[in-house]
N, CA, C and O atoms as a GROMACS GRO file, in nm:
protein
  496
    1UNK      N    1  14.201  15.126  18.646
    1UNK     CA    2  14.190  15.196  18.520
    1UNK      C    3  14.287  15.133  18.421
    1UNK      O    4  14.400  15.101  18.459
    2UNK      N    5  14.238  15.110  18.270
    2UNK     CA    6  14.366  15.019  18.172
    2UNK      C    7  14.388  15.136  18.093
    2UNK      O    8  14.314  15.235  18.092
    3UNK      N    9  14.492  15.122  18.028
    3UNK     CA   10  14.490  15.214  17.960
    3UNK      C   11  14.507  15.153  17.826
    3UNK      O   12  14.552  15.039  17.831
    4UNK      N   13  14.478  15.210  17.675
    4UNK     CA   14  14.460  15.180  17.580
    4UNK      C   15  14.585  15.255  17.489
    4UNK      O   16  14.604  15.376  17.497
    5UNK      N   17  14.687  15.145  17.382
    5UNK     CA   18  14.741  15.249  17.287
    5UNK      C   19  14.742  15.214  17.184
    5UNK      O   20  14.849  15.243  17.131
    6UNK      N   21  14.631  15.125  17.074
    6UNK     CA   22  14.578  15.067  16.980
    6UNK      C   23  14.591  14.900  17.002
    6UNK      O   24  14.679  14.814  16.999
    7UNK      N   25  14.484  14.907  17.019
    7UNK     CA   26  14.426  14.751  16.998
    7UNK      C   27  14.482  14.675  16.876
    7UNK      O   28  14.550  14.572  16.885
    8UNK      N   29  14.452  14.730  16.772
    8UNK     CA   30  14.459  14.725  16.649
    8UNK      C   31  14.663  14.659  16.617
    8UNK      O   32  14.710  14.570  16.546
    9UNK      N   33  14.718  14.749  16.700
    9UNK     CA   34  14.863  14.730  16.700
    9UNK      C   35  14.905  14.595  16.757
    9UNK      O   36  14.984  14.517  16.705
   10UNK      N   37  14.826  14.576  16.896
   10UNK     CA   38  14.890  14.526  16.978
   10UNK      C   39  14.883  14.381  16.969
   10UNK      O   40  14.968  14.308  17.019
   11UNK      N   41  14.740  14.324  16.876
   11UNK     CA   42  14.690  14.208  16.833
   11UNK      C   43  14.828  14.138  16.744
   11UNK      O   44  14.851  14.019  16.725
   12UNK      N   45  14.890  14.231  16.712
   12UNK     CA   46  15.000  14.134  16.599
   12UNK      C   47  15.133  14.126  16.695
   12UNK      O   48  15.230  14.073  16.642
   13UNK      N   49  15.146  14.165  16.812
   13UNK     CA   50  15.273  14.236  16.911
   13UNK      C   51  15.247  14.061  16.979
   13UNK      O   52  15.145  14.000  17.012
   14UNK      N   53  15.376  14.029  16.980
   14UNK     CA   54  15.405  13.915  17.099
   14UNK      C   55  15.501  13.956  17.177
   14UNK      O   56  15.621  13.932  17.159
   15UNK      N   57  15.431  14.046  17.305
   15UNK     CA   58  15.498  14.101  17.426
   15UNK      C   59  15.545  13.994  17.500
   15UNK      O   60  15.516  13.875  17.503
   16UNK      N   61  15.636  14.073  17.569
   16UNK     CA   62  15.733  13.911  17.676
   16UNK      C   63  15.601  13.916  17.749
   16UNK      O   64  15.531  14.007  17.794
   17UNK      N   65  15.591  13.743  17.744
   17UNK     CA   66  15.534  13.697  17.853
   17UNK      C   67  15.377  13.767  17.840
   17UNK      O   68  15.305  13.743  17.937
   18UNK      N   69  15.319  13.848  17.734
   18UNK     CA   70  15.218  13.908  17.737
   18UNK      C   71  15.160  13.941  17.864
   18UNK      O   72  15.038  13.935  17.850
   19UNK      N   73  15.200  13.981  18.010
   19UNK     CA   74  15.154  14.055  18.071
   19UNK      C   75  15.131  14.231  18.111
   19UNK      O   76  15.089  14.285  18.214
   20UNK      N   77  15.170  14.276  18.004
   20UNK     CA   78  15.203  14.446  18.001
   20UNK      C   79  15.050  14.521  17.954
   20UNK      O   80  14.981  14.611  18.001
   21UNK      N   81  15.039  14.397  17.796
   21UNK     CA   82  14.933  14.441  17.783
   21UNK      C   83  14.802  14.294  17.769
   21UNK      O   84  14.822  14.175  17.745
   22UNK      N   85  14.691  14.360  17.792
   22UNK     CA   86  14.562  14.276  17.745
   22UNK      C   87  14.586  14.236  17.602
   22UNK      O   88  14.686  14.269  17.538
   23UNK      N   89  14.453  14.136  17.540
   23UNK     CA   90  14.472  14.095  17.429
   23UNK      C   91  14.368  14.229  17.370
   23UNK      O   92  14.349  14.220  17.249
   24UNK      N   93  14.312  14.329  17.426
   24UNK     CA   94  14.239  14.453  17.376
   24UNK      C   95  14.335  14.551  17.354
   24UNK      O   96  14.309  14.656  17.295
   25UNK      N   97  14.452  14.522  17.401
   25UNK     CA   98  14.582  14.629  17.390
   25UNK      C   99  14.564  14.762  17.505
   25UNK      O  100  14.586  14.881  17.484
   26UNK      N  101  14.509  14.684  17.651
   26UNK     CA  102  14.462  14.782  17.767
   26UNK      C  103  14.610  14.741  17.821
   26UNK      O  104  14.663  14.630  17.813
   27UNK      N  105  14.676  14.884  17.890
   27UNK     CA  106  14.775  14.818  17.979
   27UNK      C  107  14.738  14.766  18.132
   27UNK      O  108  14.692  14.844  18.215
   28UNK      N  109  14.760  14.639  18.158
   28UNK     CA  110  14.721  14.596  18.258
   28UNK      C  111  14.805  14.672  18.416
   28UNK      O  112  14.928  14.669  18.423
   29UNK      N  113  14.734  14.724  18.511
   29UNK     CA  114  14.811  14.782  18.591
   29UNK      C  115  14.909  14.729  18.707
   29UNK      O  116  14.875  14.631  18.772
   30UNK      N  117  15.008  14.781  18.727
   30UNK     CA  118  15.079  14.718  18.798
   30UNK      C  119  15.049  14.766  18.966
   30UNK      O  120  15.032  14.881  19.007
   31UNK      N  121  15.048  14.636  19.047
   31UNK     CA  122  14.997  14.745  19.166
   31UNK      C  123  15.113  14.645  19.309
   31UNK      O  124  15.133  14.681  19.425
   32UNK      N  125  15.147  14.562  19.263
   32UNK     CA  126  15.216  14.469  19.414
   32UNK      C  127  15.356  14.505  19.357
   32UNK      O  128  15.377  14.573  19.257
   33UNK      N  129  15.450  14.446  19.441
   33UNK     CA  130  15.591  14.501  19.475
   33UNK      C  131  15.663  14.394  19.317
   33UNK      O  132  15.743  14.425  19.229
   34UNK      N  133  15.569  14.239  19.352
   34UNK     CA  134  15.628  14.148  19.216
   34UNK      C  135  15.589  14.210  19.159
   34UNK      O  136  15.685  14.261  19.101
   35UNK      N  137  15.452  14.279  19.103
   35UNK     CA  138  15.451  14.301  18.966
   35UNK      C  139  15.526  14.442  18.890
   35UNK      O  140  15.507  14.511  18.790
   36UNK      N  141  15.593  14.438  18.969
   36UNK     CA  142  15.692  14.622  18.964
   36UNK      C  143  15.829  14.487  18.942
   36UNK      O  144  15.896  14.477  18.839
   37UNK      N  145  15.838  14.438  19.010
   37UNK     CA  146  15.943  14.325  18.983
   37UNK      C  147  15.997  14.259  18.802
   37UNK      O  148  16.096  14.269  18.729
   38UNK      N  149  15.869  14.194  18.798
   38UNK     CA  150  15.841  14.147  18.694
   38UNK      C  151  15.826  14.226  18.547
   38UNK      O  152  15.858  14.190  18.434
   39UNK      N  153  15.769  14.339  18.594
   39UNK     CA  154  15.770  14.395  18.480
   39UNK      C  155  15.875  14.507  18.414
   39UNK      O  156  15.885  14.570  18.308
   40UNK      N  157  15.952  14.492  18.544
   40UNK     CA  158  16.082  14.574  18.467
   40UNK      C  159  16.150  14.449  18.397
   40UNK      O  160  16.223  14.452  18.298
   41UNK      N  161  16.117  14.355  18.459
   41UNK     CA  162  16.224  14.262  18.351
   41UNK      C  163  16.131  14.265  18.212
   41UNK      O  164  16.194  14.294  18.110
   42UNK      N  165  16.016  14.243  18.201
   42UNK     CA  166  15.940  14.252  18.098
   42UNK      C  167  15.957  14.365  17.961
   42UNK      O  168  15.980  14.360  17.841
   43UNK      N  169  15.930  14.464  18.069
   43UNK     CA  170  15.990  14.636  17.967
   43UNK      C  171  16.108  14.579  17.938
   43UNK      O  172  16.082  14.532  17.827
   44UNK      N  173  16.210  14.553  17.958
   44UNK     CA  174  16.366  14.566  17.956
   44UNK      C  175  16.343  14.453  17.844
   44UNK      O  176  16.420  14.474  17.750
   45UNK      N  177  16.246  14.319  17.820
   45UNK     CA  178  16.291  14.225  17.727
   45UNK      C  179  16.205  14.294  17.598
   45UNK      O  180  16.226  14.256  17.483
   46UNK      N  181  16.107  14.399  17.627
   46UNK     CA  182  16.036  14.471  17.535
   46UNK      C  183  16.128  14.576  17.433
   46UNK      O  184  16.156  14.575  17.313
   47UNK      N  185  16.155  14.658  17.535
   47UNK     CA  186  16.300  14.754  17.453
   47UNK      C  187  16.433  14.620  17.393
   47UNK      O  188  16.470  14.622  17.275
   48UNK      N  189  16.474  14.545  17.464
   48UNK     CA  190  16.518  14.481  17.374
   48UNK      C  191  16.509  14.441  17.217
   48UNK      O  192  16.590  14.447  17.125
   49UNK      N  193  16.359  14.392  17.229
   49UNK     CA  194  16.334  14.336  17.097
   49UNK      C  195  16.375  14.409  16.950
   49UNK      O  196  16.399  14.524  16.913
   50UNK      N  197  16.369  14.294  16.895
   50UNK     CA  198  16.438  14.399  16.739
   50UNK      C  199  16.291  14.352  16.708
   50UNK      O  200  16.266  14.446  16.633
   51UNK      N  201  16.183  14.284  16.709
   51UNK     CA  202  16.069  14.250  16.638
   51UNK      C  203  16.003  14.391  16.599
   51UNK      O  204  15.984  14.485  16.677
   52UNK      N  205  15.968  14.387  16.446
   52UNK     CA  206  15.899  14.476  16.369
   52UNK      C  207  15.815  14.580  16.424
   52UNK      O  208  15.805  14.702  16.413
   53UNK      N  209  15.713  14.417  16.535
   53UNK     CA  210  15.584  14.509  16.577
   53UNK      C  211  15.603  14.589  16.724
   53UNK      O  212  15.529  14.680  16.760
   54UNK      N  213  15.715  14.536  16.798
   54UNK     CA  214  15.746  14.571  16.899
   54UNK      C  215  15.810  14.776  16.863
   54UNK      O  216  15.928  14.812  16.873
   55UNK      N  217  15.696  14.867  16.825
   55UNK     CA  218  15.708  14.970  16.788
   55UNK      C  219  15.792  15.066  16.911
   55UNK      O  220  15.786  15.055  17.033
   56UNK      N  221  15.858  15.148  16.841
   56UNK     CA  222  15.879  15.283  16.944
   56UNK      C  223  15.747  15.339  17.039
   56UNK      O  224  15.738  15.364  17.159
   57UNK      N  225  15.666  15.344  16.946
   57UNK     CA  226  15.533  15.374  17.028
   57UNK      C  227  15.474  15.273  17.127
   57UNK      O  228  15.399  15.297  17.222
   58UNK      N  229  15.516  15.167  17.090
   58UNK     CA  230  15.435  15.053  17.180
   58UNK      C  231  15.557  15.028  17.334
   58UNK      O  232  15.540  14.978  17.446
   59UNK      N  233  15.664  15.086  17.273
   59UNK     CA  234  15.784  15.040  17.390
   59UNK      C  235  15.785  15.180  17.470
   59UNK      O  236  15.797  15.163  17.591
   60UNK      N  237  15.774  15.337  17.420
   60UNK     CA  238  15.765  15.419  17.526
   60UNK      C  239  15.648  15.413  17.546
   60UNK      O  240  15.635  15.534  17.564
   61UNK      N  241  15.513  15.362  17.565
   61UNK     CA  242  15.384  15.400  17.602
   61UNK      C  243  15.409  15.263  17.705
   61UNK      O  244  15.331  15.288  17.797
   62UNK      N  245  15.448  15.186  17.724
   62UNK     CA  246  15.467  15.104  17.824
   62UNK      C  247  15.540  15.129  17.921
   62UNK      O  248  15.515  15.105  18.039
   63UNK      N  249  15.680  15.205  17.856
   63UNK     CA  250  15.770  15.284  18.018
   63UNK      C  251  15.714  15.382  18.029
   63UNK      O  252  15.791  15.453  18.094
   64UNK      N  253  15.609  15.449  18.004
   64UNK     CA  254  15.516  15.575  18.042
   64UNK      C  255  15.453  15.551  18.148
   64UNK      O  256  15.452  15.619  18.250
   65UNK      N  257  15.379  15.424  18.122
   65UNK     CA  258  15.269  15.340  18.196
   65UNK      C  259  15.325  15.321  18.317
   65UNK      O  260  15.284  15.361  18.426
   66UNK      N  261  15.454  15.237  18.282
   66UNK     CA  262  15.548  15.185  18.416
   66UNK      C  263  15.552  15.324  18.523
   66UNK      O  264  15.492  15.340  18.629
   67UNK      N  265  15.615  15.383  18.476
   67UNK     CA  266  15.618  15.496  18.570
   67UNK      C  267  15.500  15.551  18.621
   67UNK      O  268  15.463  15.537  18.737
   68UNK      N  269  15.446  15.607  18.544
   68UNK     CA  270  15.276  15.645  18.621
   68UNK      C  271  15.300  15.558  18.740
   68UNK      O  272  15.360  15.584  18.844
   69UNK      N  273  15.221  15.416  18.690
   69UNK     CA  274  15.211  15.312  18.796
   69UNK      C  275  15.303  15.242  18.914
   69UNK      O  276  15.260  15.190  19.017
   70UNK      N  277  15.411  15.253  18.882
   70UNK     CA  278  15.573  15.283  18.998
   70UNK      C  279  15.544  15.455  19.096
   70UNK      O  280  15.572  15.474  19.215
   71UNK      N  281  15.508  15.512  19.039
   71UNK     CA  282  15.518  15.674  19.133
   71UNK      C  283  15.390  15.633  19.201
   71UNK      O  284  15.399  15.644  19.323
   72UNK      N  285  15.233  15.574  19.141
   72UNK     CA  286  15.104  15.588  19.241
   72UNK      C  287  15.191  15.494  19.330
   72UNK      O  288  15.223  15.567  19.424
   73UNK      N  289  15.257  15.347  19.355
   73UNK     CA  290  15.271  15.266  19.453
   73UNK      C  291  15.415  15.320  19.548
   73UNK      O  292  15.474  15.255  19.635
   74UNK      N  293  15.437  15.418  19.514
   74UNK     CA  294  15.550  15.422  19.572
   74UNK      C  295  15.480  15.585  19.673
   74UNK      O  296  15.530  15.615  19.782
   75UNK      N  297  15.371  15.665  19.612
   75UNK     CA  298  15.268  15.809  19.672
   75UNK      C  299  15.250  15.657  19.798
   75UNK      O  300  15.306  15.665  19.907
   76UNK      N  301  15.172  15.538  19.761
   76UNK     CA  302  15.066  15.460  19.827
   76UNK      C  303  15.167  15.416  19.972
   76UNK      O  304  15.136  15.402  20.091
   77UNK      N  305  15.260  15.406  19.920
   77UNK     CA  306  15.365  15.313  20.054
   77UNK      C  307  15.411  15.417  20.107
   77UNK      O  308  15.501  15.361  20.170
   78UNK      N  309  15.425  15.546  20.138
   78UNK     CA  310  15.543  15.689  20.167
   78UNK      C  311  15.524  15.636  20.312
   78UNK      O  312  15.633  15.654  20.367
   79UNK      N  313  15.445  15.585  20.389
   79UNK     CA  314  15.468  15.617  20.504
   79UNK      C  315  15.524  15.486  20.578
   79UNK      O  316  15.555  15.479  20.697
   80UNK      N  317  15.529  15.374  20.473
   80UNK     CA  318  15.562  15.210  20.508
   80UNK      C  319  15.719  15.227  20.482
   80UNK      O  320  15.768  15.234  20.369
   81UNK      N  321  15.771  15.231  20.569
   81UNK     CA  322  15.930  15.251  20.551
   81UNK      C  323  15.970  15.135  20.447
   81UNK      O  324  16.039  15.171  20.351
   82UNK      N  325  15.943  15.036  20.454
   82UNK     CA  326  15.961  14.850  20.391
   82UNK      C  327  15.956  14.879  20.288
   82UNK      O  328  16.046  14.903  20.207
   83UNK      N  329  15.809  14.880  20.275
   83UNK     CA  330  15.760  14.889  20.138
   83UNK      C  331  15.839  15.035  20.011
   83UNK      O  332  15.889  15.035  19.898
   84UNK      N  333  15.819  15.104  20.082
   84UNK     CA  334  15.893  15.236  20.014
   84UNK      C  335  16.031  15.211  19.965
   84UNK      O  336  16.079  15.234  19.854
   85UNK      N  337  16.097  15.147  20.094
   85UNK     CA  338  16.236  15.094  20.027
   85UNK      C  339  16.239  15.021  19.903
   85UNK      O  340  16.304  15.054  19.804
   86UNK      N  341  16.153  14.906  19.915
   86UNK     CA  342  16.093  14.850  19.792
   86UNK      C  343  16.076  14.896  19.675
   86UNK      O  344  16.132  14.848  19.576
   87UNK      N  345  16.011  14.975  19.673
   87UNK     CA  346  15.945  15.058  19.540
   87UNK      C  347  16.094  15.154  19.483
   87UNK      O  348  16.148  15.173  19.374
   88UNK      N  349  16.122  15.198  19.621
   88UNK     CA  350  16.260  15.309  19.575
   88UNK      C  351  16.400  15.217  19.475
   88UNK      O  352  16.465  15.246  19.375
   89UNK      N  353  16.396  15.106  19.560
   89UNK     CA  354  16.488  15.007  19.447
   89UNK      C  355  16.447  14.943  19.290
   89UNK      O  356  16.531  14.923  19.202
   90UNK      N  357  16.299  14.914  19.277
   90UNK     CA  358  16.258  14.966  19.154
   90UNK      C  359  16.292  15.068  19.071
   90UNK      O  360  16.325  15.066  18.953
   91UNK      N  361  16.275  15.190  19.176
   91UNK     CA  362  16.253  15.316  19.080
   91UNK      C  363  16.441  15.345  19.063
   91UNK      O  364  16.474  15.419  18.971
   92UNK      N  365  16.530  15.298  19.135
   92UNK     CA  366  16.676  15.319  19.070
   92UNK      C  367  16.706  15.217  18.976
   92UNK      O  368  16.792  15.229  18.890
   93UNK      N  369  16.639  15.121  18.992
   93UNK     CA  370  16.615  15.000  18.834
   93UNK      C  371  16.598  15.065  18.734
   93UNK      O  372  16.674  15.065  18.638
   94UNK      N  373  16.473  15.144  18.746
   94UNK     CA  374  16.440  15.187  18.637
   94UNK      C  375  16.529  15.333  18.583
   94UNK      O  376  16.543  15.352  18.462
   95UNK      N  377  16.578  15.419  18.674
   95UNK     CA  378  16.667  15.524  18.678
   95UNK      C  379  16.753  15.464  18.537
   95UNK      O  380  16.751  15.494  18.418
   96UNK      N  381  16.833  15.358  18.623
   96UNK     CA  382  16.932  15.269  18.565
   96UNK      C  383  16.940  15.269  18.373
   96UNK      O  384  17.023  15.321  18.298
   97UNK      N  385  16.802  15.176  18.340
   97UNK     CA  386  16.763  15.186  18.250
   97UNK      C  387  16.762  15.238  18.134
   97UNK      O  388  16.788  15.206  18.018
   98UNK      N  389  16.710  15.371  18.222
   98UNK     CA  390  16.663  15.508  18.126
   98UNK      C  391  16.761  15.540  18.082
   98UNK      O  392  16.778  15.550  17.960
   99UNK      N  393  16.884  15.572  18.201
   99UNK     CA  394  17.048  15.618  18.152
   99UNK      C  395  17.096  15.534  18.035
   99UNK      O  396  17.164  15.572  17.939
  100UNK      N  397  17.038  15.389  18.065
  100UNK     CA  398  17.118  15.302  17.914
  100UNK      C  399  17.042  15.349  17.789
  100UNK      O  400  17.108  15.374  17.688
  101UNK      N  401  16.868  15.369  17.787
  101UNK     CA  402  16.835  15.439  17.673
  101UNK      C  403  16.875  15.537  17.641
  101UNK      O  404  16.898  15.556  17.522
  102UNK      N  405  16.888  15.594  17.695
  102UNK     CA  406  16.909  15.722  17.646
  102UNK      C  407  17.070  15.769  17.604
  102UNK      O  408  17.102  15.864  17.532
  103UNK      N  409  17.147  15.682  17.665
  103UNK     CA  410  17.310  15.668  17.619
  103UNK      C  411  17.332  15.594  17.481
  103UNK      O  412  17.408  15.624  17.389
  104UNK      N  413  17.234  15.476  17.494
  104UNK     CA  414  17.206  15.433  17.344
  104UNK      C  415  17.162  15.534  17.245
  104UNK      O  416  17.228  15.569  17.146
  105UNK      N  417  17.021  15.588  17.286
  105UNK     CA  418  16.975  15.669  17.172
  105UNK      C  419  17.077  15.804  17.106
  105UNK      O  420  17.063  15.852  16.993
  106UNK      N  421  17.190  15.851  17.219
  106UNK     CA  422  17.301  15.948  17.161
  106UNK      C  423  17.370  15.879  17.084
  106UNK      O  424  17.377  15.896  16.962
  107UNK      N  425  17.429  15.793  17.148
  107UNK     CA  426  17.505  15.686  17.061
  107UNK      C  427  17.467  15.693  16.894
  107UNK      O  428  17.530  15.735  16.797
  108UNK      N  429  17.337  15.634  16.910
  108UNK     CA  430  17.273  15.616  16.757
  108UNK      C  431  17.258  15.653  16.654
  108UNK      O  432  17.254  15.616  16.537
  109UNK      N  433  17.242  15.846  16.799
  109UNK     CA  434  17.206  15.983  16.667
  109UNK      C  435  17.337  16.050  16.646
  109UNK      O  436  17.345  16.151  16.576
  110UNK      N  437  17.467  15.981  16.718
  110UNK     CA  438  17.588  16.059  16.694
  110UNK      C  439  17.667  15.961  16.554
  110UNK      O  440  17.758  15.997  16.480
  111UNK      N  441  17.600  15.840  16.555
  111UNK     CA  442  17.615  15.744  16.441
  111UNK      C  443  17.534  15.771  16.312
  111UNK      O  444  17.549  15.703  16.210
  112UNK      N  445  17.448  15.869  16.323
  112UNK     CA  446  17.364  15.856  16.229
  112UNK      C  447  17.402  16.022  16.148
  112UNK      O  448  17.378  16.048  16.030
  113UNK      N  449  17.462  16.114  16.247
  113UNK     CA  450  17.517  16.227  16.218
  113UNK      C  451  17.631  16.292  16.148
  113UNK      O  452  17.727  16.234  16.200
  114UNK      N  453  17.680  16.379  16.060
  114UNK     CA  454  17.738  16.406  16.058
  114UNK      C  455  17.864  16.527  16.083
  114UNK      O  456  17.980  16.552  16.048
  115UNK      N  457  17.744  16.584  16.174
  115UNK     CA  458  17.788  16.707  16.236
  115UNK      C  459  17.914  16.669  16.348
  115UNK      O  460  18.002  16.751  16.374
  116UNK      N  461  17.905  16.526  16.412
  116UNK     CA  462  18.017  16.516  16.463
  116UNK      C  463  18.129  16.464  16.410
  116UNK      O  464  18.215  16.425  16.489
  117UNK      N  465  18.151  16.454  16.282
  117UNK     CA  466  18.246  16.417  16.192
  117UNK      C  467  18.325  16.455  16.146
  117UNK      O  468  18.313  16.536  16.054
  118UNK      N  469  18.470  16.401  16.204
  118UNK     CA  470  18.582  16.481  16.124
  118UNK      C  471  18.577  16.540  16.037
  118UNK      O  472  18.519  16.468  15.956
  119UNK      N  473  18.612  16.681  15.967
  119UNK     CA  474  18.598  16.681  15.841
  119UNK      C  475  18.683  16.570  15.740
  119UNK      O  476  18.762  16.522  15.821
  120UNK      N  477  18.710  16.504  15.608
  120UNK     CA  478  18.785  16.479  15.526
  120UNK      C  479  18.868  16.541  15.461
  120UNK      O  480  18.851  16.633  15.381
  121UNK      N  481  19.000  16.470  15.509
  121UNK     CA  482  19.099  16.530  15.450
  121UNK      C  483  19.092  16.548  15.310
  121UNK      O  484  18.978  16.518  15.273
  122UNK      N  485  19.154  16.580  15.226
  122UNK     CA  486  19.129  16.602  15.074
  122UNK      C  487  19.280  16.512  14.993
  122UNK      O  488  19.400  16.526  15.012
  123UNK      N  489  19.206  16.426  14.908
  123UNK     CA  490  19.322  16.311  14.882
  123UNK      C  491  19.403  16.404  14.769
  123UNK      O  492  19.356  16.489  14.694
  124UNK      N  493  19.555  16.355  14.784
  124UNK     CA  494  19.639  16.430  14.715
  124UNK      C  495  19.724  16.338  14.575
  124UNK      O  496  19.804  16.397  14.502
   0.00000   0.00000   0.00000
């Protein structure tokens, strides 16, 4: 199954390595242990990007994807001790990750705020 999050978007997007998505803007699925490999480095050079088209929408609908597709292979292996280990070191990769987004994104909104701001003293 691919999944779709505008075609239209994704035609102007130069994804790392363009394997995340099709040139229809379908996400291609991830299903072997490399391509859980590979594509966290991929996501990770995706959230990187400062490029225009590389959207908020286009970067969480891809770690959406990731996960979906990391939890079916990791349901698929539960009983392959190997393999499970496998997938489970992915999925603290990706744990990993999330903690840096999301430490960033406070970061950002505590920079962008002023509710956490000293008040100003009053010049004399």
């Amino acid at each position: 199954m691919a999944w779709c999050i505008g075609a239209a978007t994704l035609n102007l997007i130069q994804l790392p390595k363009e394997k995340m998505f099709d040139k229809a803007g379908q996400w291609i699925r991830l299903e072997t242990f490399e391509d859980f490999d590979n594509g966290l480095s991929e996501l990770i050079d995706l959230w990187s990007s400062t490029s225009k088209t590389a959207t908020k929408t286009v970067k969480e609908s891809a770690l959406a994807h990731f996960k979906e597709d990391l939890e079916a292979a990791a349901l698929k292996w539960i009983n392959n001790r190997a393999k499970s280990k496998k997938y489970a070191s992915i999925g603290k990769e990706l744990a990993e990750f999330e903690e840096v987004l999301q430490e960033g994104f406070n970061v950002a909104a505590d920079a962008n705020s002023d509710v956490n701001a000293a008040p100003r003293k009053a010049a004399k």
